[in-house]
N, C-alpha and C positions, 0 to 999 in steps of 0.2 A: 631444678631442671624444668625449660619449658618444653611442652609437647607443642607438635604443631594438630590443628584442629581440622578435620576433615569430616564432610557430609554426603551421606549419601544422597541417591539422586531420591528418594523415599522421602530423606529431611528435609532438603530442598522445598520440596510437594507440602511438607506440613508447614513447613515457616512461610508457604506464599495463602495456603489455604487459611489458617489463622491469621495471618495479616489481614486476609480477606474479607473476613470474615466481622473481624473489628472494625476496620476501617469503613463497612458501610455503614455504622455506626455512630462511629468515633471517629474520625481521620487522625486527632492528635492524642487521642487515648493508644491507636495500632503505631502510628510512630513512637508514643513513649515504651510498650510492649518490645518492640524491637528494639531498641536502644535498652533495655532490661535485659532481654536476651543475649544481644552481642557482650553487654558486658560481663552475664555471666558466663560467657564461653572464653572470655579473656582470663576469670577465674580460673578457670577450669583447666587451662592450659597449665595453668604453673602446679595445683592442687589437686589434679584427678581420685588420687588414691584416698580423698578424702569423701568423697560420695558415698551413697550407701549403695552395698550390692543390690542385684537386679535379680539374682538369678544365685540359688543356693549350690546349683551345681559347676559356675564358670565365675569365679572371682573375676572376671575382667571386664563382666559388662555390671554396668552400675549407669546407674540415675543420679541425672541432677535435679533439685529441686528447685524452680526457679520464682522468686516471692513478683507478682505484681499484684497490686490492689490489694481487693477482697481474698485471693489466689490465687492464680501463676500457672505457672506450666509443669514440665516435665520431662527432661530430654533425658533418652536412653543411649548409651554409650557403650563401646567398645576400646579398651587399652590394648591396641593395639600390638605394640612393643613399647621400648625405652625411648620412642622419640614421636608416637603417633596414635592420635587418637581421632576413633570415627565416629561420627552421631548417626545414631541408625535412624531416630524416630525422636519427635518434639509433638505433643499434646496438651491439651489445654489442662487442668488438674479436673474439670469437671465431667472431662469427656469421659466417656469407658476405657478401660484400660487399654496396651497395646496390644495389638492384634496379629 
């Protein structure tokens, strides 16, 4: 089954902020990031339930772990239902944790 992929307007804010962030950097290091990311939310789509949970108490938010470079990211999630999944929050792996 594929789920359809939705973010909130929070995730929005962290995938422009860490684009941001890299690219004044890197310009072709934040477009390969990005292009890592989309494709692991294409993942993600068809395989959710395969994440680790997030949270001991609500099996339905889980994290993805996402590999670039040295490290990657981390996008938090919600399983929605049986056809919808929202990303709450997307962080660098080095940042502090979600807040």
């Amino acid at each position: 089954m594929i789920f359809q992929v939705r973010y909130t307007r929070g995730a929005r804010e962290d995938l422009k902020r860490l684009f941001s962030f890299l690219a004044e950097r890197d310009l072709a290091a934040a477009k390969r990031a990005r292009k890592a990311i989309s494709k692991s939310m294409e993942l993600l789509a068809d395989f959710p339930w395969s994440c680790r949970k997030a949270s001991h108490d609500n099996p339905f938010i889980r994290e993805l772990v996402i590999s670039f470079g040295g490290g990657g990211y981390v996008a938090m999630f919600e399983i929605d239902d049986a056809k919808n999944i929202t990303i709450l929050a997307i962080r660098n792996q080095r940042e502090d944790d979600f807040t």
